[in-house]
N, C-alpha and C positions, 0 to 999 in steps of 0.2 A: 342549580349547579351541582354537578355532581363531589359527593366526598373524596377527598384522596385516595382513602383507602380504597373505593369503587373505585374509581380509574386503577389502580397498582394491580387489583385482582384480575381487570379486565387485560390489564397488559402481559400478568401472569400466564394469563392463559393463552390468549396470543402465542406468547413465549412456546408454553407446551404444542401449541398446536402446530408453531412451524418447526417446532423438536420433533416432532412425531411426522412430520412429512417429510424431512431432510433423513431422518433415520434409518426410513424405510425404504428410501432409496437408496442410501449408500448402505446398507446391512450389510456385504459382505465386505465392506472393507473396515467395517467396526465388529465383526463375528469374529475374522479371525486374521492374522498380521497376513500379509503376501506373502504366495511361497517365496520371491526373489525380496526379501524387504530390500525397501529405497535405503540407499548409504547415502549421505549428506558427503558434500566434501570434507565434513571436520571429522565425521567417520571415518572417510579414507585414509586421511590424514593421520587420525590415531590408530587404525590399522597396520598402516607403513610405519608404524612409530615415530613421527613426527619428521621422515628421510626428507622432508623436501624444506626443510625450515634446520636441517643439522648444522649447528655449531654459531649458528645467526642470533644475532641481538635483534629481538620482532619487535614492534611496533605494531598492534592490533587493535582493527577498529572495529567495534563491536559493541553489540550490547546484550540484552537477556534473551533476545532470540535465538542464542548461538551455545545451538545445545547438542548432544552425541542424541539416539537414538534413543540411552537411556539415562536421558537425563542430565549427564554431566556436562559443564559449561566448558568453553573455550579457553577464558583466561585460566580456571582453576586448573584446568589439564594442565596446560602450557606456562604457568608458576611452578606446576610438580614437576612437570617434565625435566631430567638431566640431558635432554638434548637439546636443548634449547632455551635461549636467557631471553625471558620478557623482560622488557624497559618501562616498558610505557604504553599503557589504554588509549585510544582513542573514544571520545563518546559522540553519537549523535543527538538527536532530536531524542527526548526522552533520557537519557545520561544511559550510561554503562548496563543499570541494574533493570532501567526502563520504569523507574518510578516515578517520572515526573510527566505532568498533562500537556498536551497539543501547544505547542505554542509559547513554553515556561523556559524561558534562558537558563542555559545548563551553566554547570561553574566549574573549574578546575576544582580534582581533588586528592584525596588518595581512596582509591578501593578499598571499601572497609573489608572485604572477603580476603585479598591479597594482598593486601596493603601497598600495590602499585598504583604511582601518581595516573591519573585519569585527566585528561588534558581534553576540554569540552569543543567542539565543532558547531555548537550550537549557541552559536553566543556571540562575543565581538568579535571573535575569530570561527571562521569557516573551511578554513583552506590551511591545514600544518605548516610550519612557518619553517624556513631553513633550521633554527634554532630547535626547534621542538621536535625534530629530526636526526640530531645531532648524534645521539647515541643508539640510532637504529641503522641495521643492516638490512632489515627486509619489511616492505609492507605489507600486513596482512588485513583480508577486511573478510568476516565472516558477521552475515546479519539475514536477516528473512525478510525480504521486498513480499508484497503485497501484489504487486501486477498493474499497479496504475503509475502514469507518468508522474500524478503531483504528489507521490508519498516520495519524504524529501529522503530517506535512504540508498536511493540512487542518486539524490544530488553530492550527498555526502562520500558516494562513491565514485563520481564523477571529479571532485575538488581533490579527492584525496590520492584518485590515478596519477592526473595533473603534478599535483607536488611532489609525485614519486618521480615523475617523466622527468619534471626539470631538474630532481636532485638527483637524477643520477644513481636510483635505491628500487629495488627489483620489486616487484609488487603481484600479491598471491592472493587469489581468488578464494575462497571456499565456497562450492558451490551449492545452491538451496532449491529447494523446488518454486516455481512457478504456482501459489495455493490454488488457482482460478485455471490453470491448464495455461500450458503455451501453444492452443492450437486456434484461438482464435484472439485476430487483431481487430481495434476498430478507432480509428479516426473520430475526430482531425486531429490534422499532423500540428503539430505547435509551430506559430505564426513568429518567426524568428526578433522582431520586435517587443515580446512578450516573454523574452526570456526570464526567468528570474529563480530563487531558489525554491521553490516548488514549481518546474520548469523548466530543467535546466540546459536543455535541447532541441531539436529538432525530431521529437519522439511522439506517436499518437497515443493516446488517450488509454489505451489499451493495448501493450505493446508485443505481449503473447512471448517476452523472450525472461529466462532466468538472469541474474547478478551476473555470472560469469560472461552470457552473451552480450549484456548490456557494454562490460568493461570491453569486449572483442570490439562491440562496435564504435564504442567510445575511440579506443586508441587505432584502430585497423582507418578508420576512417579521416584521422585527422584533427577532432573536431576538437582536442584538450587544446589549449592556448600557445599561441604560433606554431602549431603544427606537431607539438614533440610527443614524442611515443615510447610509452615505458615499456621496459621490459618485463611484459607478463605474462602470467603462467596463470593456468583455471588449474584447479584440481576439481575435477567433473565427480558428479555421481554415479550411483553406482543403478542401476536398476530404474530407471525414472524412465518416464516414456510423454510423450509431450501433451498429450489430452489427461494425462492423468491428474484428477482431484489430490488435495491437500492428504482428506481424511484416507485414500488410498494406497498413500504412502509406506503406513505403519508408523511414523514420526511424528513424535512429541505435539501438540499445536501450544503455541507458547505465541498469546496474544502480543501479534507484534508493536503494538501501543496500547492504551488504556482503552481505547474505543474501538479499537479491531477486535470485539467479542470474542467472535469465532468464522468460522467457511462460509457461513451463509453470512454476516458482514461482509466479509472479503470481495466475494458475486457481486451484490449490490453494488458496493462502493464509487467505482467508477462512473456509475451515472446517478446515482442521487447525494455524493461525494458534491454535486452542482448546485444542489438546493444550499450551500455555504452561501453562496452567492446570489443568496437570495433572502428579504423577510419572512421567510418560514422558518420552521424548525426542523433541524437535519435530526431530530431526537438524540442528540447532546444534552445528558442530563438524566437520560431513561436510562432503565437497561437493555435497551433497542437501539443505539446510535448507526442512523443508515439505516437500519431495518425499516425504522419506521419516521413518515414524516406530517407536518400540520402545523396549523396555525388554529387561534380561535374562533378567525373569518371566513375558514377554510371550507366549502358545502363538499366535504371529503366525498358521498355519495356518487354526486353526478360525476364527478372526477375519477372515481371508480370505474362508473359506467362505462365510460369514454374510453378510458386505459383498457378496460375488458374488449374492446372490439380495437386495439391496436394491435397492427404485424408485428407484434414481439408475443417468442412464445416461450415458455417455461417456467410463468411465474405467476404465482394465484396473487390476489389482490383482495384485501379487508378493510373495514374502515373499523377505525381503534377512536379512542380518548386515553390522553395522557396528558401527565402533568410534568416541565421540565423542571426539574430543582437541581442543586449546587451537589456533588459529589465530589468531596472534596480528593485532589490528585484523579482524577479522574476528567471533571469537565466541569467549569463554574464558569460564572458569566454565561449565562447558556439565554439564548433567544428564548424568549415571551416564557421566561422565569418563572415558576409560581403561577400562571395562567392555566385551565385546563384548556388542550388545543385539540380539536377536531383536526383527525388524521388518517392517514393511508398506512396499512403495515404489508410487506412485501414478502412474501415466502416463495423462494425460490425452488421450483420443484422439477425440471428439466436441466440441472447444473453445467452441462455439456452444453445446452444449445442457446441456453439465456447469454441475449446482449443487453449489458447491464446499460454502455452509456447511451445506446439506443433506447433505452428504453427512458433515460434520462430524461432525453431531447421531449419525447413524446410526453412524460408525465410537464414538464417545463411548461410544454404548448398548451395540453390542457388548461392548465392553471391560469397560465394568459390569456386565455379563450374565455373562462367563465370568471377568473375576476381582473379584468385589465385595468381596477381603479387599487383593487385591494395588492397585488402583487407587486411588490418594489424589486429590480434587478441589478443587483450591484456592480456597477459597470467595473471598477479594479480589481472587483473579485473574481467575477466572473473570467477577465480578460486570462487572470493570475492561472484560475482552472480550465478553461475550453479554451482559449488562447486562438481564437479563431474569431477576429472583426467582423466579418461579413454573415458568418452564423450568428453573433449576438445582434448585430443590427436587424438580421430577417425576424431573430426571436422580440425583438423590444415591436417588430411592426406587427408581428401577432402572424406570419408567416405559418401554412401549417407545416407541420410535423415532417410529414415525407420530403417535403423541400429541402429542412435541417439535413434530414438524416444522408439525402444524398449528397447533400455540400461538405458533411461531416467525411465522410467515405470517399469523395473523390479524389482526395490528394494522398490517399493510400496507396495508387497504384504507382507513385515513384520510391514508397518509402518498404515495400513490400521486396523488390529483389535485391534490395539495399541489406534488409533482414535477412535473406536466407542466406546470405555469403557466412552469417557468422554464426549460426544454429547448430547446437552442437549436440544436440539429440532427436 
């Protein structure tokens, strides 16, 4: 059995290795800023000097991803600001500051930075209550979405359109970039029986659209509760183009959770974000989560092999050892704990052209193919994240791969001109 410290070094280097292949690809957008830098909507916003929120009692939902260009946060602007009287935080998953791990019930409190009460969405309340409204004029929600349907920051954005719609309280986008690009989408569309809050729609897996276009479609379409529609406003960015990467940008990366590392997390996520719902290890626990995955039954090689000769292309493939341990706020409780587990680490090196949950599907099938005694599929979990019955049923029969991927993709083409009505760059 290998020493921990051997595993750590070997994961280390992994680390450098797909440092150094992501680097070299994106080198000019880490050389030198774009000539047009990307403006976030909270850019514009402080730009205009705060004209679209003058003389309102805001109400903002947010948390540490909601940052200016350099560096200054949302609430602290908008505490200093004299055009504008903040009330009241809203937090999601993670709280206000983003200091809490996956999964950790947030609590009512007061901002220790601004000493505004911070009122949690993650918790026994989801959805802002008449009451918890009371002293707001405008809804604001500025946060960084990631680009997959089950990061609940779009559920949170979704509950909290809804409560603006039916209280009758205008509701203000600030809009963020899309880290993974919004030029590609990929299926399946979520199975409306499988609704839930990581879920919270009829959205695929890969949805290729920003926050702002999210809330268009949300309320344009109907789909907030008996039909009501608020009145709202995007404040768009400034320079973004829709294939463009995170690191492109010029803008801050400000880990949208404890386990969104960084860009090349982000890539991954959407398809091995599946392996949750599954007895492997998603490497929760490392400092690779998503990057890299395994168990210690895992014969990561031949698995490799298999992956290497699949239609997905832009992303090299290694096999690693690692060990999952307890980091604390970060990720505890972590799958086969203290175990070293044979593994796959993923380094995405075509960013543009890699389909992460396709690529999912196919590492899944693998796994079913060469251990269909050792692989347990967690049928609630799963349903929770692919949200597609008939996909999970072909995957548990050991169904191959191309079969997934076209099942996965065929209910895209009604959800596709649905999305371009509200695409705003």
């Amino acid at each position: 059995m290998e020493s921990f410290a051997l595993v750590h070094q070997k994961e280390t280097l992994m680390k450098c290795a797909s440092a150094v292949i992501f680097g070299l690809l994106t080198c000019a957008a880490f050389c030198a800023a774009p000539e047009n830098q990307v403006q976030s909507g909270l850019d514009v916003l402080v730009e205009n000097d705060f004209a679209a929120l003058a003389g309102k009692r805001v109400g903002l939902i947010t948390n540490h991803t909601a940052v200016t260009a350099d560096n200054r946060h949302a609430a602290d602007l908008m505490a200093a600001c004299s055009n504008v009287r903040l009330t009241v935080l809203f937090a999601p998953e993670h709280g206000v500051r983003g200091n809490s791990e996956a999964g950790a019930t947030i609590t009512d409190e007061k901002d220790p930075l601004t000493e505004i009460p911070a009122i949690s969405l993650y918790g026994a309340t989801r959805k802002p209550t008449a009451a918890m409204l009371k002293d707001v004029d405008v809804l604001v929600f500025d946060i960084q979405d990631v680009g997959a349907r089950f990061y609940t920051y779009i559920s949170t954005l979704f509950l909290t359109l809804e409560a603006a719609a039916e209280q009758g309280i205008p509701y203000v986008v600030l809009d963020r970039p899309n880290p993974i690009g919004g030029h590609l989408v990929e299926g399946p569309v979520l199975d409306a029986e499988f609704k839930s809050f990581v879920g919270i729609h009829e959205l695929p897996v890969r949805h290729g659209m920003t926050v702002g276009e999210l809330a268009l479609l949300f309320n344009g379409e109907k789909w907030l509760r008996n039909g009501v529609r608020a009145d709202l406003k995007i404040i768009k960015m400034a320079n973004w183009k829709r294939d463009m990467l995170f690191d492109e940008t010029g803008l801050p990366w400000v880990k949208p959770s404890p386990n969104m590392v960084s860009l090349q997390t982000a890539l991954v996520y959407p398809g091995t974000c599946l392996i949750e719902g599954t007895n492997l290890s998603e490497g929760r626990g490392t400092l690779h989560p998503f990057e890299q995955i395994g168990a210690p039954w895992l014969n990561a090689g031949t698995i490799a092999d298999e992956l290497r000769g699949a239609p997905v292309t832009g992303v090299r493939i290694d096999t690693v050892s690692f060990v999952p341990q307890d980091l604390p706020g970060v990720a505890t409780a972590n799958k086969h704990d203290q175990k070293p587990c044979r593994g796959l680490f993923f380094s995405v090196t075509q960013p543009r052209a890699f389909q992460s949950l396709r690529f999912g599907l196919y590492l899944l099938a693998a796994i079913r193919k060469h251990h269909p005694d050792s692989l347990k599929l967690r049928e609630a979990s799963l349903n929770r994240l692919l949200s597609d019955a008939a996909i999970l049923k072909n995957l548990q029969q050991g169904v191959a791969a191309d079969s997934l991927w076209r099942m996965a993709e065929a209910d895209l083409q009604s959800f596709l001109p649905l999305r371009e009505k509200y695409l705003l760059y």
